[in-house]
N, C-alpha and C positions, 0 to 999 in steps of 0.2 A: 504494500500500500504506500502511496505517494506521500512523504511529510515534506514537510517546511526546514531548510537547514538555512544557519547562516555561519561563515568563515572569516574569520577577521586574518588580516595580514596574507589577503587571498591571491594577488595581484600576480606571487610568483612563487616560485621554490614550493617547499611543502603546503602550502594552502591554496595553491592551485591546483596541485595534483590532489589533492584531499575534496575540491569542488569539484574537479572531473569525475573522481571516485565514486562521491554522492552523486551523481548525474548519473549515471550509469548503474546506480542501484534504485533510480526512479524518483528522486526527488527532485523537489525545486529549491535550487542552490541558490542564496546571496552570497555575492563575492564580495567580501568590503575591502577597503585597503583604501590609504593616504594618498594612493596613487591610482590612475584610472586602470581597471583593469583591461586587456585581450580578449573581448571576448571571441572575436576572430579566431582566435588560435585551437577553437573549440568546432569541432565538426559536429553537421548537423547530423540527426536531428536534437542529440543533447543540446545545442547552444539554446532548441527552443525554452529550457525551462530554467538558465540560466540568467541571473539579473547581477549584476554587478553597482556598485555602492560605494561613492567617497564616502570614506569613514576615517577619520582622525583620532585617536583612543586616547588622545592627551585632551578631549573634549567633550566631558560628559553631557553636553549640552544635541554633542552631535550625536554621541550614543542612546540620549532618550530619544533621539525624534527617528534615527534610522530604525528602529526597534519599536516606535510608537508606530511609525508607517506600513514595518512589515507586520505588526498585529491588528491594523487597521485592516489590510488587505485580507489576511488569512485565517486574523482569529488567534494563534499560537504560531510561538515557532519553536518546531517538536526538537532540532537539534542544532546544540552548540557546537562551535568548534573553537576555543580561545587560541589562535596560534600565533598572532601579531605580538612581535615579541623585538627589543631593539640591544645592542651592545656595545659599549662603550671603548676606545680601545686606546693605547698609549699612545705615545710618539710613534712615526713612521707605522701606524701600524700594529704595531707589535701588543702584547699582552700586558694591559693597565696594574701596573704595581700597587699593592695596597697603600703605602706611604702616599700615591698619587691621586687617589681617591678623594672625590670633595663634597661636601655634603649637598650641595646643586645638583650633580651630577647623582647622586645617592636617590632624591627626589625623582630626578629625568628620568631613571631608569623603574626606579618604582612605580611610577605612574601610568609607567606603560606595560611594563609585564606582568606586575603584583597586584595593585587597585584596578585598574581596566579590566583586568577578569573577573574581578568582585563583582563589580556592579555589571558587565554584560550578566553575567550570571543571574543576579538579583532581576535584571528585566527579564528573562525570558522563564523564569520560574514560575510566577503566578499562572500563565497558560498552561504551563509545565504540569501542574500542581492539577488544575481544573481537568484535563486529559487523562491525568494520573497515567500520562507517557512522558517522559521523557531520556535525549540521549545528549549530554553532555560528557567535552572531550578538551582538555587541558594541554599544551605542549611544554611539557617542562625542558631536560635538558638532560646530559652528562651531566655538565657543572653541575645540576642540581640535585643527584646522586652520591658524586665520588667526588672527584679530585680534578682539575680539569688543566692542561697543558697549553692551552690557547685563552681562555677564556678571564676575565679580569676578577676579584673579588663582588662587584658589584652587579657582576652578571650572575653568579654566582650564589650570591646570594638571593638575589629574585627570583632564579630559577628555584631556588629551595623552597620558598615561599609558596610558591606554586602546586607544589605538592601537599602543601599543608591545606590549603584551600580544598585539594580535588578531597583529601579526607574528613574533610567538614563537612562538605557538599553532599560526597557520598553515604554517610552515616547520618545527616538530618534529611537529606530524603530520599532515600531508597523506600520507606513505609510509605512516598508516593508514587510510587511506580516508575522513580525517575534513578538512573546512572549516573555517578559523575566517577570518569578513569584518567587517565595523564599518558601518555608516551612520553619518553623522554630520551630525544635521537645522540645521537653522536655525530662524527664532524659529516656532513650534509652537505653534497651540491647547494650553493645560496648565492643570493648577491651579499648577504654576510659573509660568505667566504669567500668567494671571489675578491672581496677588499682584504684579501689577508696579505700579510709582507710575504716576500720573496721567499719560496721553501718553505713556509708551513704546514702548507698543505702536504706536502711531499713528506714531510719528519714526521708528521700526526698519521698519514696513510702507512709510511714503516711500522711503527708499535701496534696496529691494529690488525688481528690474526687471520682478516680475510685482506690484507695489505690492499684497503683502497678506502677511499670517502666513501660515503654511502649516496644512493640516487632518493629523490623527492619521493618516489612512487613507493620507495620500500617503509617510508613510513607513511605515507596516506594510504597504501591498503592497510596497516596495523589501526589507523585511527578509522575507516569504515566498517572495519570490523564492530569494533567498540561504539557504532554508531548504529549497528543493525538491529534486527530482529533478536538476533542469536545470541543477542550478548548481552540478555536480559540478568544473568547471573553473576555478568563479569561488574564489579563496583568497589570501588576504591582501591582498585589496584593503577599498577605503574609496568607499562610495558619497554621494557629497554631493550632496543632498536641501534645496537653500535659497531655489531663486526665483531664483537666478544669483548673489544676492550675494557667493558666494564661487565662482571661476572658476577650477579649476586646470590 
């Protein structure tokens, strides 16, 4: 049966292939993101149920009306995808030291990968609730597991955060019928990664047992799973998606 999904940070990388995903499993996908999204890049007949959305997540003003519009239109929107997610990074590039950390920058980041999933969350609940369906899907991280070798303290730290949220989420409302899970990828084809310094990418594909990044699509099907039917039992868990690097 046909639900309402919407993806934040959809435009490219993982939350594109995660909109394709849901397309293909019969929904009608909002692609939101800061920037306009492709939807060209999407063959028909999927692009027909495909809508695309500036959405800024540093704007809670933007987040109530994108989300007042889609429940105007549909009534609920049966699945979340929080995957917009930003990182802050040192000189040339490189991985922000914690001495360089500022508490501005502490904010910037929070507000977009920590608070932004709160409240997306909190809008699309109440339909959630009234359906007593819902599929909410978190993007945490490596950093927000383990240890991370590219990523700065502050990314890191928000990714952790993320995971606390999907266990709040999950444990007050599973008694409504609704899921809330996390993936959390490893180093990932992105335009996050693509901006990495010279050799990163290459040092981090060595340590990693299947010796390569990983593609968009190998975590957007993990996150349609956790958005299906079938994964009515799967809730408050954390699927880690990284080439074995991180083993728990």
């Amino acid at each position: 049966m046909s639900k309402v999904a919407l993806v934040t940070g959809a435009a490219s990388g993982i939350g594109f292939a995660t909109g394709v995903e849901l397309l293909k499993a019969g929904h009608i996908v909002y692609f939101t993101d800061r920037h306009p999204t492709a939807l060209t890049k999407i063959g028909e007949p999927l692009r027909e149920r495909a809508r695309a959305v500036i959405l800024d997540l540093k704007s809670a003003a933007q987040m109530q009306q994108v989300a007042g519009d889609i429940l105007g239109r549909h009534g609920a929107i049966d699945i979340l995808v929080n995957n917009a997610g930003i990182s802050i990074k040192g000189v040339d590039g490189k991985p922000q030291g914690l001495l360089d950390a500022t508490e501005e920058q502490f904010f910037e980041i929070m507000r977009v990968n920590s608070l932004a999933l709160m409240q997306m969350t909190q809008l699309v609940l109440p339909g959630m609730i009234e359906k007593r369906w819902g599929r909410i899907v978190n993007v945490a991280s490596l950093a927000g597991r383990s240890k991370s070798i590219v990523s700065g303290p502050l990314y890191m730290m928000s990714k952790s955060s993320v995971l606390g949220l999907t266990r709040a989420t999950a444990a007050e409302m599973g008694p409504h019928g609704i899921t809330c899970n996390a993936v959390a990828p490893g180093r990932v084809l992105s335009a996050m990664t693509e901006n990495a310094a010279p050799g990163v990418n290459d040092g981090y594909a060595a340590q990693i047992p299947v010796r390569r990044i990983g593609d968009p699509i190998e975590v957007a099907s993990g996150i349609a799973y956790l958005c299906s039917e079938h994964a009515g039992f799967t809730n408050g868990a954390v699927i880690d998606i990284n080439g074995g690097f991180f083993m728990s």
